[in-house]
N, C-alpha and C positions, 0 to 999 in steps of 0.2 A: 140404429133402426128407426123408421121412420113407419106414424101410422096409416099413411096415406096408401095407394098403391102406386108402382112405377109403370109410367104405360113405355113397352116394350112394343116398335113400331115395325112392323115383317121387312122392310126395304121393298125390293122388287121379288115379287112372288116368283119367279121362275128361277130364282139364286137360291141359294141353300138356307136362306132368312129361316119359311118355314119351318124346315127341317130342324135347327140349331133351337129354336124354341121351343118347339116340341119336346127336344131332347133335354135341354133348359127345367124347362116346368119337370120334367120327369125327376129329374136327379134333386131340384129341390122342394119337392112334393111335401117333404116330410116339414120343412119350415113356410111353406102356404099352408097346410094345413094346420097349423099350429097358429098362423097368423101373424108369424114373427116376419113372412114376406109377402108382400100384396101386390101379383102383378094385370096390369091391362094391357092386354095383346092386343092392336090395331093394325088393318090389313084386310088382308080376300081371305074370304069364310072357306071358299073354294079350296084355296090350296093349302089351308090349315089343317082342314079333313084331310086331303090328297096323303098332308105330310104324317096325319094321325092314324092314316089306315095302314099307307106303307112302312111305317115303323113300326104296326102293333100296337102303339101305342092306346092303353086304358086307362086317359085321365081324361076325367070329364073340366070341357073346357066352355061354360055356357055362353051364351049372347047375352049384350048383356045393351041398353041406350046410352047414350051422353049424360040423358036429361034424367037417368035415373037415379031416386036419394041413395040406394044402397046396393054397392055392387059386392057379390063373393068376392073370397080372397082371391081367387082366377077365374080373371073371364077375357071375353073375347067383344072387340068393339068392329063394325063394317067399315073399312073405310068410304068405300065408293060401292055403288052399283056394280054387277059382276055381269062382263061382256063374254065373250066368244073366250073358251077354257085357254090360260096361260099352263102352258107346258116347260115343265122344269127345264131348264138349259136353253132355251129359246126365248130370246132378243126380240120385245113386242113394246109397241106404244103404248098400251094395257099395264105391263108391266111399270113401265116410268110412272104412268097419271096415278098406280096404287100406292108407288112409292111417296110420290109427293104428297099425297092426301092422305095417308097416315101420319107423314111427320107434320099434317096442318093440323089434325087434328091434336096431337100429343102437345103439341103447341099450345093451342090455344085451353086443353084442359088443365095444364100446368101452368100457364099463367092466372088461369083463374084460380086455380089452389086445389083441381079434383085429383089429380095426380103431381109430385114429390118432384120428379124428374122423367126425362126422356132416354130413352139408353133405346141405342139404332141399332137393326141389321143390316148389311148393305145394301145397298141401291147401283146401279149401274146407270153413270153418267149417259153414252150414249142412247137410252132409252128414256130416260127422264129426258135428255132434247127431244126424243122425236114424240113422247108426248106436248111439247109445248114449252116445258121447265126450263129453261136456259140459264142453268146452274154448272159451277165446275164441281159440283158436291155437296154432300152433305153441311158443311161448316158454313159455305153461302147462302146454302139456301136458308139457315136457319137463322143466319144474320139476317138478311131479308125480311125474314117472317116476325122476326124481335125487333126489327128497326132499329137496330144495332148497326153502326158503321165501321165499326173496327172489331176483329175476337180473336182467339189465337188457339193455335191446336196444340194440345200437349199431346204426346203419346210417353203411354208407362208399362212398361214388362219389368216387373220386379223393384227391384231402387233405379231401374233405368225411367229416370222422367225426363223427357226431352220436350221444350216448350220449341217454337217454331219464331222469327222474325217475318219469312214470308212461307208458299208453301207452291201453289197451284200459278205459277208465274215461269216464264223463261228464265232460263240462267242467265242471260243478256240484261233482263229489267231488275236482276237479286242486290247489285250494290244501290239504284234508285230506290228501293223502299228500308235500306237501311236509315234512318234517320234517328236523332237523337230521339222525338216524341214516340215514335213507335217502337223502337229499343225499348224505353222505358215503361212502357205501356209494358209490354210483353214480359219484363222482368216485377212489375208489383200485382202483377196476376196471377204469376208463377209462383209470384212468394203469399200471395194470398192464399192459393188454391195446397199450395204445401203447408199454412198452418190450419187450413181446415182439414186434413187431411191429419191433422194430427202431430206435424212436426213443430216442436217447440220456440225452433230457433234456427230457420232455413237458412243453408246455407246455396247460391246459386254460381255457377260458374258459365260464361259468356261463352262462346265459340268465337275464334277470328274469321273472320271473311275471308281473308288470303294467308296464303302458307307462310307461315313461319310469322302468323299474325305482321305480314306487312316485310318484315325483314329489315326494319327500320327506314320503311318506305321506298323498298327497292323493289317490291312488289303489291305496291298499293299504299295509298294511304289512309281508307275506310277506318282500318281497326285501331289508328293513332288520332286521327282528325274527329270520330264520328263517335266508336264504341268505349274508348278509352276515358274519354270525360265523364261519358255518360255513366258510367259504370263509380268513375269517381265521386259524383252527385251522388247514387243511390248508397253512398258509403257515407258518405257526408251527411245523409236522410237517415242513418241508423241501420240500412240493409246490409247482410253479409252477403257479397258478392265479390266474384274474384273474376278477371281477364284482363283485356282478351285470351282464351288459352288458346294456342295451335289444334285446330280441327282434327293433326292427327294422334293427338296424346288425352285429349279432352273426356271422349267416352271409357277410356281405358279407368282413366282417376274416376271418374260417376260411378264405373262399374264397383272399383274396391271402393267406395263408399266415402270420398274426400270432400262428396257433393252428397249433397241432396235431390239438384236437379242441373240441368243444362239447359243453356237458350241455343238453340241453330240458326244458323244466317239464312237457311234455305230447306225446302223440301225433303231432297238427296240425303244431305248432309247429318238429319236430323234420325231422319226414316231409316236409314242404313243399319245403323247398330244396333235400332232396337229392333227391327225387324231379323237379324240375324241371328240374335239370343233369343227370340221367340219363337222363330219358325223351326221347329226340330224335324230332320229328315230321316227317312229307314233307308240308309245306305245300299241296302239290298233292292230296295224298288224304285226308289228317289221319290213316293212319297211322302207326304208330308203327315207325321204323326201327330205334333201338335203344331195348335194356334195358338198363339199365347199373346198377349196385347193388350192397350183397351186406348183408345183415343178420346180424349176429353176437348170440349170446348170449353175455353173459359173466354169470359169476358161478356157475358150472356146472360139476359136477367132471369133466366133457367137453366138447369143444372141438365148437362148431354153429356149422358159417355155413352159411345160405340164400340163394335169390336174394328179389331186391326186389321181386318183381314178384306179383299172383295165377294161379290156373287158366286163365285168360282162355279161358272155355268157347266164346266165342262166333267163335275162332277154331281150336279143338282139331279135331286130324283134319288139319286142310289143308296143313300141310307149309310154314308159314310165319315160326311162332315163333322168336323170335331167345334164341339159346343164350348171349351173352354173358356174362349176368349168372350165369346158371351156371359159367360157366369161372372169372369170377373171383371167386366163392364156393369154386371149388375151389382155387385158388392162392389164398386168406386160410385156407382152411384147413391146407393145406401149412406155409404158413407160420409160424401159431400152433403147426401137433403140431410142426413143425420148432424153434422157439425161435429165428427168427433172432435173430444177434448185434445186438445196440445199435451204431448208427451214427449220427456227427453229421448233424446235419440241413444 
């Protein structure tokens, strides 16, 4: 627990941002008010209301300045000026510039120490262009914003933590940014961000790039020339790490718990399994019952988890979105400003 508060940044108002916070605050009401959680909601005032009248919602959620010495346990910060009314599910240049300017603001009050960490709702790439932003996402733009030149995405649903070597790139450019220095980058983050997390004595297993980790070069030589050293270094340095494993046996062992976490060579690769054990579906409707997720940046001189999920416009407005993957974005990020202690596994 941390005494600070977490400012909680809406993404693009006309995705189900609002909505998930709303419903957020609601279900942890009972530890804001206790003061055991502190959060700062940043965004359009506009569509916070929108999201608090159409859920019923009776939690008082005040305004609150930047520059102010004492903020409630919940409040609410402006991100920008409010233009012509953003309508839930609808794709607006409004929509991008609030996105962006909430995650500047979360920024920059977490570097200065008024808020713990940043924990994102999503944002929608295309409208962050056509405001101006020319981000592939959240994870750039906030490299940008920290002057950070390198960070890495983990995403975790349960013991599945999956850290990323590349992510928002062609599959054509995935063996170029395999490199010894940024393998290794991505593997003492991962092991960082797992003993703040708690784990006493991380264990991490690598992914191979090509199947059958290479087949003893009869399908590549990435994962013998490039990850195999590198990985023997971080063993040499006192890290527990194992690979290259084969891609397709890799998340199976993570899941029964042989790992602590896994590194991915790529987006796809990484994304896939834990997105599958999170997304749970009603067979009978093919919607989606829960979101379960929470994506972390590390390598950041601020603490970001998001949730795993997008805007999903084609459902905004309707009082449906499931808020989970929020909540436990907000508890990984407790966690992390917290520093839990290291504990045997």
């Amino acid at each position: 627990m941390t005494s600070r508060h977490l400012a909680i940044t809406m993404g693009d108002p006309a995705g189900i941002g609002p909505e998930i916070i709303v419903k957020a605050c609601v279900g942890l009401k009972d530890r804001i008010a206790k003061g055991d959680l502190r959060i700062l909601i940043i965004g359009s005032g506009a569509a916070l209301d929108g999201a608090k009248a159409a859920l019923g919602a009776g939690i008082a959620i005040p305004e609150v300045r930047a520059e102010d010495r004492d903020w409630p346990n919940l409040c609410f910060l402006q991100a920008d000026i409010e233009g012509d009314p953003i309508k839930p599910g609808v794709l607006s240049a409004d929509g991008g510039r609030f996105a962006y300017k909430a995650i500047e603001h979360g920024v920059r009050l977490t570097q200065a120490g008024r808020t713990a960490a940043i924990v994102t709702a999503p944002l929608n790439k295309e409208a962050l262009n056509k405001a101006g932003y020319h981000f592939p996402g959240h994870t750039e733009m906030l490299a940008h914003l920290t002057g950070v030149r390198g960070s890495v995405m983990l995403l975790a649903h349960g013991n599945m933590r999956v850290s990323h070597v590349s992510t928002h790139v062609a599959l054509e450019d995935v063996p170029k940014r395999l490199t010894p220095e940024r393998l290794r980058m991505v593997i003492d983050l991962t092991n960082e961000a797992l003993l703040r997390l708690g784990i006493a004595k991380p264990k991490i297993a690598v992914a191979a790039l090509n199947p059958h980790a290479g087949e003893g070069g009869l399908f590549g030589r990435q994962d013998i020339d490039v990850s195999a050293p590198t990985i023997a270094k971080a063993v040499a340095d006192g890290l527990d790490v194992v690979g290259p494993v084969p891609g397709d046996t890799i998340f199976v062992k993570l899941r029964a718990g042989q790992y602590d976490a896994a590194v991915a060579m790529y987006h796809d690769q990484g994304h896939i399994p834990v997105k599958l054990l999170g997304f749970q579906v009603d067979p009978a409707t093919g919607r989606w019952q829960e979101l379960s997720g929470v994506n972390i940046t590390l390598g950041l001189p601020i603490i970001r988890t998001s949730v795993d999920h997008g805007t999903a416009f084609d459902i905004a407005g309707k009082g449906i979105a499931n808020e989970h993957s929020l909540i436990e974005a907000i508890d990984y990020a407790e966690r992390l400003a917290g520093g839990a202690s290291p504990v045997s596994k």
